[in-house]
C-alpha positions as CSV (number, residue, x, y, z in Angstrom):
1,X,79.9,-209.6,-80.5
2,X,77.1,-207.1,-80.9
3,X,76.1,-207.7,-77.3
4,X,79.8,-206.9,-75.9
5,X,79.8,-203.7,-77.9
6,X,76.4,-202.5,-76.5
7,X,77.7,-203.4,-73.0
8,X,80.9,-201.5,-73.9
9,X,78.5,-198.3,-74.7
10,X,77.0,-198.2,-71.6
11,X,73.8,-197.9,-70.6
12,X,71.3,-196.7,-73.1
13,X,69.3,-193.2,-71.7
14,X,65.9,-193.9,-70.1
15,X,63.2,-193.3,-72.0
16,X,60.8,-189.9,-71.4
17,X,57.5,-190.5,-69.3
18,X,54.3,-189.1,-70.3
19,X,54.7,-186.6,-67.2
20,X,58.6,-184.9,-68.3
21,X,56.6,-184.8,-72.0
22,X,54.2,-182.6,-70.4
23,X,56.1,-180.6,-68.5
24,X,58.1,-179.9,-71.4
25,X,55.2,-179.0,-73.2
26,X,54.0,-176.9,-70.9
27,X,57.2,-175.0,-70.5
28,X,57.9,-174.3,-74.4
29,X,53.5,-173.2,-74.5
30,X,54.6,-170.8,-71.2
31,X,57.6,-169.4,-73.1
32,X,55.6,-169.1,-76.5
33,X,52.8,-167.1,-74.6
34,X,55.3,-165.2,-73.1
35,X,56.9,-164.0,-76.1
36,X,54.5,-164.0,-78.8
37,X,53.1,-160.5,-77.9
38,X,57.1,-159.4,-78.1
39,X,57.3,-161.3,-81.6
40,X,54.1,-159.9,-83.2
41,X,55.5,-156.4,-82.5
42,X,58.6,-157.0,-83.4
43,X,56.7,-158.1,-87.1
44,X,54.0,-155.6,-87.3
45,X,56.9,-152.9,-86.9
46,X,59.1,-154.8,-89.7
47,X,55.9,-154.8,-92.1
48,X,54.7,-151.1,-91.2
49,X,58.3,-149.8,-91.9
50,X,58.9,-151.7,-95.3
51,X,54.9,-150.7,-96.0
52,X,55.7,-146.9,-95.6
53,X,59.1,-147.0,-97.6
54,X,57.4,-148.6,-100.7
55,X,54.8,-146.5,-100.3
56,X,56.9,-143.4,-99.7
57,X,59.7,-144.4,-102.6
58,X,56.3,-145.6,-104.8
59,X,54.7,-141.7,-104.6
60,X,58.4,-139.7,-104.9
61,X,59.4,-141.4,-107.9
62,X,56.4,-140.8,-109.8
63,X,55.8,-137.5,-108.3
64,X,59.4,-136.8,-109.9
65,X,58.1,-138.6,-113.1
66,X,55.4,-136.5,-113.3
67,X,57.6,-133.3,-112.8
68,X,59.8,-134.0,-115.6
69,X,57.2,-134.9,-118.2
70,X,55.4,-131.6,-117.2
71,X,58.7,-129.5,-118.2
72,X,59.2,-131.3,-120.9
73,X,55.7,-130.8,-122.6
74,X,56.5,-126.6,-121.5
75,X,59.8,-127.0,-123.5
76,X,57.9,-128.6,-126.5
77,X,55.0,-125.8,-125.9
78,X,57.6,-122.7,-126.0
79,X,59.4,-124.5,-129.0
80,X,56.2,-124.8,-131.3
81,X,56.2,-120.0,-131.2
82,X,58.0,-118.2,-133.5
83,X,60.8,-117.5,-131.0
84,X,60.8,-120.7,-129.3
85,X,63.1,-122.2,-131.9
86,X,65.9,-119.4,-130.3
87,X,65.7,-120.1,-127.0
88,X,65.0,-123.6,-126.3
89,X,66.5,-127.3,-127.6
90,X,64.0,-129.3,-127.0
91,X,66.7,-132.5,-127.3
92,X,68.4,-130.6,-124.8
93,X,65.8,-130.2,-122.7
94,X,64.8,-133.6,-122.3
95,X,68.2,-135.2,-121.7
96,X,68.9,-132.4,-119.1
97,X,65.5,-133.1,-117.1
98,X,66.4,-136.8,-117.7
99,X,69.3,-137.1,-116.0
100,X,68.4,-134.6,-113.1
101,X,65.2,-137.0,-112.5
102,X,67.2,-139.8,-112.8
103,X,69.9,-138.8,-110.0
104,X,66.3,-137.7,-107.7
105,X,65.2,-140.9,-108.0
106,X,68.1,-142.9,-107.6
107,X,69.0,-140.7,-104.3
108,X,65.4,-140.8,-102.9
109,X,65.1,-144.6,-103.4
110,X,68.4,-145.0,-101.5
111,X,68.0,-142.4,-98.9
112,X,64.2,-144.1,-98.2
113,X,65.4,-147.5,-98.6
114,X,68.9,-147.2,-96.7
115,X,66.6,-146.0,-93.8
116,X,64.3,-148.6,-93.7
117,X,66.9,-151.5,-94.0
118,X,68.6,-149.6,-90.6
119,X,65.1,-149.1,-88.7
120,X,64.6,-153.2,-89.6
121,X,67.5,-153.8,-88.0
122,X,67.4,-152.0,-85.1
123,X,63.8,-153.6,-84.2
124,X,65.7,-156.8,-84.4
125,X,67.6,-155.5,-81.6
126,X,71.1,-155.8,-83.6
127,X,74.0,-154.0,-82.9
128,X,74.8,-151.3,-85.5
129,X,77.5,-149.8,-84.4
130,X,80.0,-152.8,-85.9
131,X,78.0,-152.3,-89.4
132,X,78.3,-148.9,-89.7
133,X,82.1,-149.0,-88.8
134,X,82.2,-151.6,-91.5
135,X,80.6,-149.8,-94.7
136,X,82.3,-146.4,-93.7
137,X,85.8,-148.6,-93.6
138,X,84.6,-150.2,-96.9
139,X,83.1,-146.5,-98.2
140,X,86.7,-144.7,-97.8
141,X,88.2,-147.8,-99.4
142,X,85.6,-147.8,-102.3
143,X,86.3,-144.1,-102.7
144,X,89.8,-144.1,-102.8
145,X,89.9,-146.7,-105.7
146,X,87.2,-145.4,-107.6
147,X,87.5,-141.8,-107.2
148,X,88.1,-140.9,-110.7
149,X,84.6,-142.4,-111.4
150,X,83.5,-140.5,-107.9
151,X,84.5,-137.3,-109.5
152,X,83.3,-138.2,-113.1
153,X,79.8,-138.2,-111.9
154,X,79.8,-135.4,-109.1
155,X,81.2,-133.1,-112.1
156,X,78.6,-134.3,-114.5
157,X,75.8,-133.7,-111.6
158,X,77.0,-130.1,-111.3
159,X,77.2,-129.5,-114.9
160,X,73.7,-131.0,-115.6
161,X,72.3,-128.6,-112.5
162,X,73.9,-125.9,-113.7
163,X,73.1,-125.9,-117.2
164,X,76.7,-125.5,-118.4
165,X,76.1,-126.9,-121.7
166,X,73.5,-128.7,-123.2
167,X,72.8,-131.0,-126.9
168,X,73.5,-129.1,-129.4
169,X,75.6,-126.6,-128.0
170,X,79.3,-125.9,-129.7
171,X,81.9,-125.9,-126.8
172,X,85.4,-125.9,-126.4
173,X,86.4,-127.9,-123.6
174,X,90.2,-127.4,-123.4
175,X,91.0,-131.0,-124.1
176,X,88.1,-130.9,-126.9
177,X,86.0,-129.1,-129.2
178,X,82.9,-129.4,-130.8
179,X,79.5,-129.5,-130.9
180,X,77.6,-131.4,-127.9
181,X,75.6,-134.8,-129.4
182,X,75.2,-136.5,-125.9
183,X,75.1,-135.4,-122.1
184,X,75.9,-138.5,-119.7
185,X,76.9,-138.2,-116.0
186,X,80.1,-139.6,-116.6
187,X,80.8,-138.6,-120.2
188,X,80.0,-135.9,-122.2
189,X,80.2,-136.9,-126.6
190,X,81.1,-134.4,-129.2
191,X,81.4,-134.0,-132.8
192,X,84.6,-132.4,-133.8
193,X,84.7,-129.9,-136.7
194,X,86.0,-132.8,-139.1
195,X,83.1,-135.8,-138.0
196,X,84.9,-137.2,-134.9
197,X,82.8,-137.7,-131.8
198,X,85.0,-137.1,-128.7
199,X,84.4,-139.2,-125.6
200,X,85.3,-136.3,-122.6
201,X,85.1,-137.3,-119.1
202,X,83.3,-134.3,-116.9
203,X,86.0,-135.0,-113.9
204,X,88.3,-134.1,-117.1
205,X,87.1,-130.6,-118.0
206,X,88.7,-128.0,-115.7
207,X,87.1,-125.3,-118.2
208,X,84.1,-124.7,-120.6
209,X,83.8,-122.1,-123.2
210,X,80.3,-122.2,-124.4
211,X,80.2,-121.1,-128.4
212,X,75.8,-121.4,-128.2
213,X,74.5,-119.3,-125.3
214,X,74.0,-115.3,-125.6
215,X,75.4,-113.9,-128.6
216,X,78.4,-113.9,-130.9
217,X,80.2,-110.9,-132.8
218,X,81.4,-110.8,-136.3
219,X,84.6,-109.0,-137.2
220,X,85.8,-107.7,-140.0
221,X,88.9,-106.2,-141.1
222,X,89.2,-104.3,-144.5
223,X,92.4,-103.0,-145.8
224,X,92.6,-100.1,-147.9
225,X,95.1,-97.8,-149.5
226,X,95.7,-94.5,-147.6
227,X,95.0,-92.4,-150.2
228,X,91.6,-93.4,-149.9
229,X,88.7,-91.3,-148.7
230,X,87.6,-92.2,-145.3
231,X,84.2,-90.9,-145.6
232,X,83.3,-92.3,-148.9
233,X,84.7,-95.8,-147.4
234,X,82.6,-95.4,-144.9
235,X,79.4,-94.7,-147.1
236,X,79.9,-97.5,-149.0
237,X,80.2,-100.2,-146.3
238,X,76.9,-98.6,-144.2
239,X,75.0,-99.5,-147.2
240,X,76.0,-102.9,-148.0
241,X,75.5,-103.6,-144.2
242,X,72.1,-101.5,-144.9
243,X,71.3,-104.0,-147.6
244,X,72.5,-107.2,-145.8
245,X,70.4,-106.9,-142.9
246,X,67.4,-106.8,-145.5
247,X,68.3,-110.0,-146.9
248,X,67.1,-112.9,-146.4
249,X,68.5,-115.4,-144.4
250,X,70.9,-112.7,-143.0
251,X,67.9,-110.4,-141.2
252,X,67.3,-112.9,-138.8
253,X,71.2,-114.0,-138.4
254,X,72.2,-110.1,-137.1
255,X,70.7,-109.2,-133.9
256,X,72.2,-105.8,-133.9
257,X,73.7,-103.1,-136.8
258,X,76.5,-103.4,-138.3
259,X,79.2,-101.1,-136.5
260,X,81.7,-99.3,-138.3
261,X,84.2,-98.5,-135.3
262,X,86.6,-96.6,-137.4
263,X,90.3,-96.8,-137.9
264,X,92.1,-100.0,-136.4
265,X,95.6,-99.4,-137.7
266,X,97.3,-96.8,-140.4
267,X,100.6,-98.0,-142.2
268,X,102.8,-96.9,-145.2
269,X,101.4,-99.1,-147.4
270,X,97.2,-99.5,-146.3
271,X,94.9,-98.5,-143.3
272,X,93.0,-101.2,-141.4
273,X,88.9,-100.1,-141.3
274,X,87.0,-102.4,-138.2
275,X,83.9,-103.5,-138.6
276,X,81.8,-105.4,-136.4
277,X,77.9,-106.7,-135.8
278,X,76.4,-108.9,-133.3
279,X,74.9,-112.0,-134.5
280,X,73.4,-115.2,-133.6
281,X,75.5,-117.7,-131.4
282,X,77.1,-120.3,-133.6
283,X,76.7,-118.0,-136.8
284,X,79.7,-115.4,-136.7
285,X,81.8,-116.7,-139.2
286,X,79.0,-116.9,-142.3
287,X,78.1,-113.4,-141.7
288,X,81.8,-112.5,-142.0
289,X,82.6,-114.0,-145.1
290,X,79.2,-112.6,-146.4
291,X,80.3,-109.4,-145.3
292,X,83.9,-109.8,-146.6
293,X,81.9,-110.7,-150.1
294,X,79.7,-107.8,-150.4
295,X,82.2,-105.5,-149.2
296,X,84.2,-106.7,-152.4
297,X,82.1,-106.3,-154.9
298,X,80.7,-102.5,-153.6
299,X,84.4,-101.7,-153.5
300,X,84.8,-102.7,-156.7
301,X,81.7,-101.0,-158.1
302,X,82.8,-97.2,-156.5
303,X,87.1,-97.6,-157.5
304,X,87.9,-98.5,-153.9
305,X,90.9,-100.8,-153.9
306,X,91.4,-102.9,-151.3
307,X,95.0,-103.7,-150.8
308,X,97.1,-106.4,-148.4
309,X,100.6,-107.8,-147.4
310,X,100.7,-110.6,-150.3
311,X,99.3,-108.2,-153.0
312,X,102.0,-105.5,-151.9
313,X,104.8,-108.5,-151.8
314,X,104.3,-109.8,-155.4
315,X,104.1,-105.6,-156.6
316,X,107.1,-105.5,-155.4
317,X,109.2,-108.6,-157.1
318,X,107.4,-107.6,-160.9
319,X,108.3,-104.2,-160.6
320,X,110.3,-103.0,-163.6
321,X,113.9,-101.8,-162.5
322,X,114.6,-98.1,-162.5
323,X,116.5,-96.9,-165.8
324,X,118.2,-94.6,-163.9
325,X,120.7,-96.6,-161.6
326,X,123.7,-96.6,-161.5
327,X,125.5,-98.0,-164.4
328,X,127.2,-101.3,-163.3
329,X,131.7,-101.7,-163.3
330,X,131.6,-104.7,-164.7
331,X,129.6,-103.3,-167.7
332,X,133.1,-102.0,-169.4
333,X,135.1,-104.9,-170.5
334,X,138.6,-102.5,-170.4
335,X,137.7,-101.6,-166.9
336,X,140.0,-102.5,-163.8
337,X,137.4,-104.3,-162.4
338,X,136.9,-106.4,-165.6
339,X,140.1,-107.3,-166.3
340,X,140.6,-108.5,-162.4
341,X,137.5,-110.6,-163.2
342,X,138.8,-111.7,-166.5
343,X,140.1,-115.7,-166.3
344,X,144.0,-116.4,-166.5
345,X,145.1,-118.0,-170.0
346,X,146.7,-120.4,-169.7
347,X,150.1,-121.0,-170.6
348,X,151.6,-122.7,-174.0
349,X,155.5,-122.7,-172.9
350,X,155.5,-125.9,-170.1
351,X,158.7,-127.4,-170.0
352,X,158.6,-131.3,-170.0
């Protein structure tokens, strides 16, 4: 049975003589020496391009490296002087130089990288055209899906570049307020007035009020009656601003004089007097109610009386009525009006 089913098979193949092995031989050596100068180029290219990338992404990220530690140790320098405390956060700083080196180095590496993995393949003689069709297809498609994360990061590259805000900072960022804990590329974190930390996205802020950069101005408005002298009121809030900005912690809090700009409203019942100083950012409202404080008790030292719409209200309701009005109708029990007012008796004859 096995011999039928060989002879079914057909002949077997002849077997190779020493002369076709040679020639074979021969031809793949021939093909081998032909191509083996094309192959070593071919490799020596491949190694010399990934060489110079790592080499090149190696010396720009630790160039950048080097960059950031530098302007961090100048921010730690200017912050140990007596005015450095003013003018530079440290924390601040540091984040902000962080995550501008960090964006560097992530672009370098794929810039450098991107480029070599495209040089690579064109020594291999491939065809990029299909490939690049490909990621830009899947780069719209990724972009389309992902945009709000797109636009999360390209608005917290801006922000970071253009020093919007920075740790520490008080900001109000429309849908947020509060003072700046953490700066991220996608997400900015703040502690609300009452202990909450917000979670903003930066594609989320269409504005940014900054509360912590330049200066800030304190107002006050005093009341007064109208009978009051002007010039005496005048005297006697110059020198409680006089004597605030000697005080301690209050000198360094004011960066200007305390203005008196004069008369901001006269009514029936009080005149308004402005005042105004310019202070440091983030501190306007504990020079105010300083302000409002001191201005209270030299009031009350010189007679000056400082009057307002709730004082004037409750005046009004405990004020004794005038004995001369009018003497009332109804006071007369044999008047007309009386009488009318009087009840009906009512009546003992009802029949059954």
């Amino acid at each position: 049975m096995f011999l039928s089913a060989l002879s079914a098979a057909g002949p077997t193949s002849d077997p190779v003589t020493l002369d076709e092995a040679a020639e074979r031989a021969n031809n793949a050596a021939g093909w081998v020496e032909e191509n083996w100068s094309t192959w070593l180029s071919v490799g020596l290219r491949i190694l010399l391009i990934m060489l110079i990338a790592t080499v090149l992404r190696t010396v720009i990220r630790r160039s950048l490296t080097k960059l950031i530690a530098r302007m961090n140790r100048s921010a730690q320098a200017v912050e140990g002087t007596a005015l450095g405390g003013l003018l530079v956060n440290a924390e601040r700083r540091r984040q902000r130089s962080e995550a501008i080196g960090s964006v560097l180095r992530s672009v370098a590496s794929f810039l450098i990288l991107g480029t070599a993995a495209l040089m690579v393949l064109g020594a291999l003689n491939i065809n990029l055209g299909p490939l690049l069709a490909s990621a830009g297809v899947a780069g719209v498609a990724l972009g389309f899906g992902a945009r709000n994360l797109v636009t999360d990061f390209l608005s917290g590259v801006f922000m970071i570049l253009e020093d919007q805000y920075g740790v520490g900072d008080s900001i109000d960022a429309g849908v947020a307020s509060g003072e700046v804990i953490e700066v991220g590329l996608r997400v900015t974190k703040l502690r609300g007035d009452n202990g909450e930390i917000w979670y903003v996205r930066n594609g989320e802020i269409k504005r940014i009020g900054n509360l912590s950069q330049g200066w800030a101005t304190a107002g006050v408005d005093v009341q007064v009656r109208p009978t009051e002298d002007l010039d005496h009121v005048r005297k006697v809030i110059v020198e409680v601003a006089e004597e605030l900005a000697k005080a301690d912690p209050w000198n360094e809090l004011l960066w200007g004089p305390v203005d008196v700009l004069g008369l901001d409203s006269v009514l029936l019942e009080s005149m308004t007097v402005r005042i105004t100083a310019k202070t440091m950012p983030g501190k306007a409202l504990g020079v105010e109610r300083e302000l409002r404080w001191r201005i209270k008790q030299a009031f009350d030292r010189e007679g000056i009386r400082i009057v307002g719409g709730p004082v004037a209200v409750e005046q009004a309701s405990t004020a004794p009525a005038d004995p001369t009005a009018a003497p009332s109708a109804l006071a007369s029990p044999t008047s007309p009006q009386s009488l009318a007012a009087s009840p009906i008796p009512p009546s003992t004859n009802l029949s059954k």
